[in-house]
C-alpha positions in Angstrom: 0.0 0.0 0.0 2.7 2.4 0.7 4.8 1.8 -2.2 1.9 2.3 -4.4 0.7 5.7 -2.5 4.8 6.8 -3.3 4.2 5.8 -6.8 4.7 8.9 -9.2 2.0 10.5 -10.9 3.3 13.5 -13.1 6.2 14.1 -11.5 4.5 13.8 -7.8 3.9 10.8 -5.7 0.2 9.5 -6.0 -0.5 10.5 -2.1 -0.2 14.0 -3.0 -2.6 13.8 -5.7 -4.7 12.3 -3.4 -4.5 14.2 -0.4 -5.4 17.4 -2.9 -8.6 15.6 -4.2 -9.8 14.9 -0.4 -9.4 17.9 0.4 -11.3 19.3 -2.3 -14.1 16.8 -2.2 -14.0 17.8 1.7 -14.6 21.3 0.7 -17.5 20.3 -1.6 -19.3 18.4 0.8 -18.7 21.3 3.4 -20.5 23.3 0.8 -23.5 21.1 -0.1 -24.1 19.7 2.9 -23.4 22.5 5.2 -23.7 26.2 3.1 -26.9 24.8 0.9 -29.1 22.8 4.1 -31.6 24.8 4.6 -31.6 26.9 1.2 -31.2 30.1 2.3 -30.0 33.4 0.4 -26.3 34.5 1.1 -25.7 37.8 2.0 -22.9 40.1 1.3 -21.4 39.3 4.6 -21.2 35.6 4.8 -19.8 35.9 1.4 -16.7 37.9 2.3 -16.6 35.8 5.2 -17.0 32.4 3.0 -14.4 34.1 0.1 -11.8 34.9 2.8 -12.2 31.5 4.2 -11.7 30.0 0.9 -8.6 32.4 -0.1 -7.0 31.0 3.4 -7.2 27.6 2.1 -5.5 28.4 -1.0 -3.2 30.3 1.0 -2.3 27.4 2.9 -2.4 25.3 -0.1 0.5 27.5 -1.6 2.5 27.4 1.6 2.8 23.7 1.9 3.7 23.4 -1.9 6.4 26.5 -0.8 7.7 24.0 2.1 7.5 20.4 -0.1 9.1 21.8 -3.3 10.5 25.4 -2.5 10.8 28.6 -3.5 10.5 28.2 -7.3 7.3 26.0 -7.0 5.8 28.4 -4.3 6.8 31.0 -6.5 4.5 29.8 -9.9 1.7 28.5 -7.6 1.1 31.7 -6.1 1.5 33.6 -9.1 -1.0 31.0 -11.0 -3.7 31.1 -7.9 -3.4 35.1 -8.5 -3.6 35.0 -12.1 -6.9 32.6 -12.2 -8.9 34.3 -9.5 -8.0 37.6 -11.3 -9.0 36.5 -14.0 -12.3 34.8 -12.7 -13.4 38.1 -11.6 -14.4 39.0 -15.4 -16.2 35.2 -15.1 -18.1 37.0 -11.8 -19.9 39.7 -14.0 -21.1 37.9 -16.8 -22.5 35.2 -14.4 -24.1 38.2 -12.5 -26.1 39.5 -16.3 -26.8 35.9 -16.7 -28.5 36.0 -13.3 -30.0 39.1 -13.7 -31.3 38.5 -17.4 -33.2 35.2 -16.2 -34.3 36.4 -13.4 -32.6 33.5 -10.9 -33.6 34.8 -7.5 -30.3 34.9 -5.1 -32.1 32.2 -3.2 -31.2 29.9 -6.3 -28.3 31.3 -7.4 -25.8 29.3 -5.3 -27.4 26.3 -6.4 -26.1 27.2 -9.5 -23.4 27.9 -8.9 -22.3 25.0 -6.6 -23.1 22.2 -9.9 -21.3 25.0 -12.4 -17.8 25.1 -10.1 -18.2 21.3 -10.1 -18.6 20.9 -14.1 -15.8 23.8 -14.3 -13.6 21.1 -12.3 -14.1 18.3 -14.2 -14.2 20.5 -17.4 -10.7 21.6 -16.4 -9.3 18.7 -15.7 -9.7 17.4 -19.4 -8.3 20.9 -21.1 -5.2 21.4 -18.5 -4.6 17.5 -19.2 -4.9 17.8 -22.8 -2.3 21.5 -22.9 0.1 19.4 -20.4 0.6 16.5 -23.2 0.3 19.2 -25.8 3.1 21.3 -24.5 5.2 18.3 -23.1 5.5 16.9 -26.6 5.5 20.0 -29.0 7.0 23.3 -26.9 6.1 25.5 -30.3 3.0 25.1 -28.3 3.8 28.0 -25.9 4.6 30.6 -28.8 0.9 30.0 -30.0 -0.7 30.4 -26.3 1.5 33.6 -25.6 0.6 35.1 -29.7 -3.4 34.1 -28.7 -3.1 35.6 -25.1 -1.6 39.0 -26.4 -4.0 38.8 -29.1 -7.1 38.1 -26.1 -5.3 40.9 -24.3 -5.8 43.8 -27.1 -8.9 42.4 -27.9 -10.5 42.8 -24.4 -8.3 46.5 -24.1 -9.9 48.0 -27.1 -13.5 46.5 -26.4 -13.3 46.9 -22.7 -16.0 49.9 -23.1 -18.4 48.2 -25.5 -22.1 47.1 -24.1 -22.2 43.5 -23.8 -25.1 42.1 -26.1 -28.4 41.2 -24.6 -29.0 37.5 -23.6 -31.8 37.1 -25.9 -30.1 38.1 -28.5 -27.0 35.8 -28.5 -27.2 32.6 -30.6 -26.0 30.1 -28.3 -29.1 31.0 -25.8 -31.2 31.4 -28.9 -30.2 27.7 -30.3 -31.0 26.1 -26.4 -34.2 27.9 -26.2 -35.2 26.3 -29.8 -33.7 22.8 -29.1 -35.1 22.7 -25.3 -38.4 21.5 -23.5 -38.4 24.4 -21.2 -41.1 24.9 -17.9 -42.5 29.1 -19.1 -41.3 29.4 -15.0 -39.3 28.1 -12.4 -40.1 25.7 -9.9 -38.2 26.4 -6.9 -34.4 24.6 -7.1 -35.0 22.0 -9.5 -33.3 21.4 -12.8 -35.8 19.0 -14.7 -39.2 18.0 -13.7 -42.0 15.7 -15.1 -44.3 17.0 -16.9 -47.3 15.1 -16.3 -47.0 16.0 -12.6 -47.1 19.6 -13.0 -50.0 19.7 -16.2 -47.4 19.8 -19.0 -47.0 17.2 -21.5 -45.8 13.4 -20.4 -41.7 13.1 -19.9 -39.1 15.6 -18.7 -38.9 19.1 -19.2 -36.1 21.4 -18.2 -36.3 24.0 -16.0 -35.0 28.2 -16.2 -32.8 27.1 -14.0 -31.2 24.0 -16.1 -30.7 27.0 -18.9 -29.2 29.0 -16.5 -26.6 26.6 -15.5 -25.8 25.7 -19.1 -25.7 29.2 -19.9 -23.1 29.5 -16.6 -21.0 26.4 -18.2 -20.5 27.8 -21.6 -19.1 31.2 -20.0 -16.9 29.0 -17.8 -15.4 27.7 -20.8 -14.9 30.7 -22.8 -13.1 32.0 -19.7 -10.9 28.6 -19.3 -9.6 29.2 -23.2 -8.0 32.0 -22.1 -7.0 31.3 -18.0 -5.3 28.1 -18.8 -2.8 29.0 -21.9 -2.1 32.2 -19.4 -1.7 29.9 -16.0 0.9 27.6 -18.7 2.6 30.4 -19.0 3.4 30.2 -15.2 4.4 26.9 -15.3 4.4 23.6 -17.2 3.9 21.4 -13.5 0.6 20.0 -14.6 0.0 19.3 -10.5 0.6 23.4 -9.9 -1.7 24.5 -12.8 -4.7 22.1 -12.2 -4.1 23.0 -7.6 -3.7 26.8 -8.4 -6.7 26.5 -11.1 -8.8 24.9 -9.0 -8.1 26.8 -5.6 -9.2 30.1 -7.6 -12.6 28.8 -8.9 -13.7 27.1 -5.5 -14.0 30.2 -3.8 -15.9 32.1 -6.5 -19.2 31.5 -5.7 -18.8 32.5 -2.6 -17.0 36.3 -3.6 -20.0 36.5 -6.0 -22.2 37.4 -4.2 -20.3 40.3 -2.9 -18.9 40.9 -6.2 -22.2 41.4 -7.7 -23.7 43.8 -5.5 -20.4 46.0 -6.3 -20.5 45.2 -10.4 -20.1 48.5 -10.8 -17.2 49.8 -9.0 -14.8 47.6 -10.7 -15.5 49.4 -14.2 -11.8 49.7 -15.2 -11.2 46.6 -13.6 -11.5 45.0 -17.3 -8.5 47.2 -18.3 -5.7 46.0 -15.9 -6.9 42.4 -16.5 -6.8 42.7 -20.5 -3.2 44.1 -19.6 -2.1 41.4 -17.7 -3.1 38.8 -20.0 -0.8 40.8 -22.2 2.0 40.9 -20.5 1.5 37.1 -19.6 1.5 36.5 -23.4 4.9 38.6 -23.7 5.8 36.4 -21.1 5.4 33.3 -22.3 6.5 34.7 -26.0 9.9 34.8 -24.4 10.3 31.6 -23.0 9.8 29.8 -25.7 12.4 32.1 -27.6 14.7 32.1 -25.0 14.4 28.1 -24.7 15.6 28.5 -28.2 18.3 30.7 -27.9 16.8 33.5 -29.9 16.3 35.8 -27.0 18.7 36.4 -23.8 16.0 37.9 -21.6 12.9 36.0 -20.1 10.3 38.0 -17.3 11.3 36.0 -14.2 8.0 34.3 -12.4 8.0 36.2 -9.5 8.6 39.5 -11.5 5.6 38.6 -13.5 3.9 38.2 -10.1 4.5 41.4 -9.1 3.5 43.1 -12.1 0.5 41.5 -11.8 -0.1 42.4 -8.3 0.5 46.3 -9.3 -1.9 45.9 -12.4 -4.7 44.6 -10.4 -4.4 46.9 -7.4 -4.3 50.2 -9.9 -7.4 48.7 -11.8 -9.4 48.1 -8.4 -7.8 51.4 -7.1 -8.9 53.6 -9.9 -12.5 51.9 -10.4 -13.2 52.6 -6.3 -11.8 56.4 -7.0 -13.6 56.9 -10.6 -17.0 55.3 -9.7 -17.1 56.4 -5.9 -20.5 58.7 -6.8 -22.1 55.9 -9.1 -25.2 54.2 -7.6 -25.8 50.9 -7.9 -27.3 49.4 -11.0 -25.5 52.3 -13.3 
């Protein structure tokens, strides 16, 4: 038994794996059976309080990976957990106009939420497995991920002021409302139904609720094409992308609901993040060329991480400052 638990799995012996996966299922079963009980709405305060309880373990999370493989491991953990929760703030406000534009009571929202972070783990898993073996067999790999994030970078910069378009009027939601048996209302927390038990035709029908958490899915993923080539560019460990990834996103649903009572004093906040995903594409750019010898200079990981740091503080700084006199709902 012990020499199989010292076995290696991706350069890390198979207990570590599994100690990480307890101690996430253990945080999952703290949250269904223990946060969602009795079903009631999460304020603002039990948020920060959940968020900063969440951040702790993380936290802790990075410090033991500091102390097992030092400084340089500690190093690109920490600045991966920072660049995926920064990152998975953007995530927080198109989940809150998903919310708002189906009308999900706050009540059901963590519901939600709770099966989306699960599906965002799973869904994770298969695309950080699939860029480990992609990078580990063709490095070229990393120019493309650094050219793409410095493209996603300018892209987000120069549309950063643009209204987002209407739910009802964007194709994917447009497709599943054509291709689903949808209830015209919600029925309390429940995904599917059947219908001859609530006077609708005979067999299943989904739920607003079910189309919400699709809807929360398919943002997930178009937030994961860009997080995980920019958390790569960290690091190649596949154990200290998928731990740092997965540390960031646990504790989301519990800073939304704080996040999205305050939507709109992190206005500019799309700015620094659109500039860090640039300069993580520069990054990465230059490892790969300096790998080659085409370049003598690379950003150094903890530089990067402090960079980072300053970006996101001046973007939250100057939203607080800039939208100080804005009410709510502006």
């Amino acid at each position: 038994m012990i020499e199989f638990l010292m076995s290696p799995a991706l350069g890390y012996p198979l207990w570590v794996w599994l100690m990480f996966l307890l101690g996430v299922l253990a945080l999952l079963a703290f949250d269904l059976g223990v946060l969602q009980k009795d079903g009631r709405e999460i304020g603002v305060k039990d948020s920060l309080r959940l968020s900063a309880f969440y951040i702790g373990i993380g936290l802790l999370f990075g410090g033991w990976v500091w102390w097992y493989r030092g400084a340089d491991a500690g190093v690109q953990y920490f600045t991966g957990y920072l660049l995926e929760k920064s990152l998975s703030l953007d995530n927080v406000f198109v989940i809150s106009l998903i919310f708002s534009s189906m009308a999900v009571p706050r009540v059901y929202q963590h519901r939600v939420l709770f099966w989306g972070i699960l599906g965002a783990i799973a869904m994770r898993a298969l695309m950080i497995g699939a860029g480990a073996a992609l990078v580990a067999q063709f490095q070229w790999v990393l120019l493309l991920f650094g050219v793409f994030l410095l493209a996603a970078g300018l892209k987000m910069l120069l549309s950063a002021d643009d209204e987002a378009k209407p739910l009802s009027e964007q194709r994917f939601y447009q497709w599943l409302r054509r291709h689903m048996r949808l209830t015209p209302a919600l029925h309390g927390n429940a995904f599917l139904l059947r219908g001859e038990t609530h006077g609708m035709a005979r067999g299943w029908w989904a739920t607003p609720l079910l189309l919400t958490l699709i809807l929360v899915e398919s943002a997930d993923l178009v937030f994961a094409v860009d997080s995980i080539p920019a958390i790569f560019a960290v690091t190649q460990d596949p154990f200290l992308v998928y731990t740092s990834n997965i540390f960031a996103i646990l504790g989301l649903r519990a800073l939304y609901f704080a996040l999205s009572a305050m939507v709109h004093r992190f206005h500019y906040l799309k700015y620094a993040l659109a500039l860090v995903l640039v300069l993580i594409g520069v990054k990465v750019g230059l490892v790969y060329l300096h790998d080659a010898g085409l370049v003598a200079f690379k950003i150094p990981t903890l530089l990067s991480l402090l960079l980072t740091v300053l970006l996101l503080s001046g973007g939250i700084a100057y939203s607080w400052h800039k939208t100080r006199r804005v009410p709510p709902g502006s």
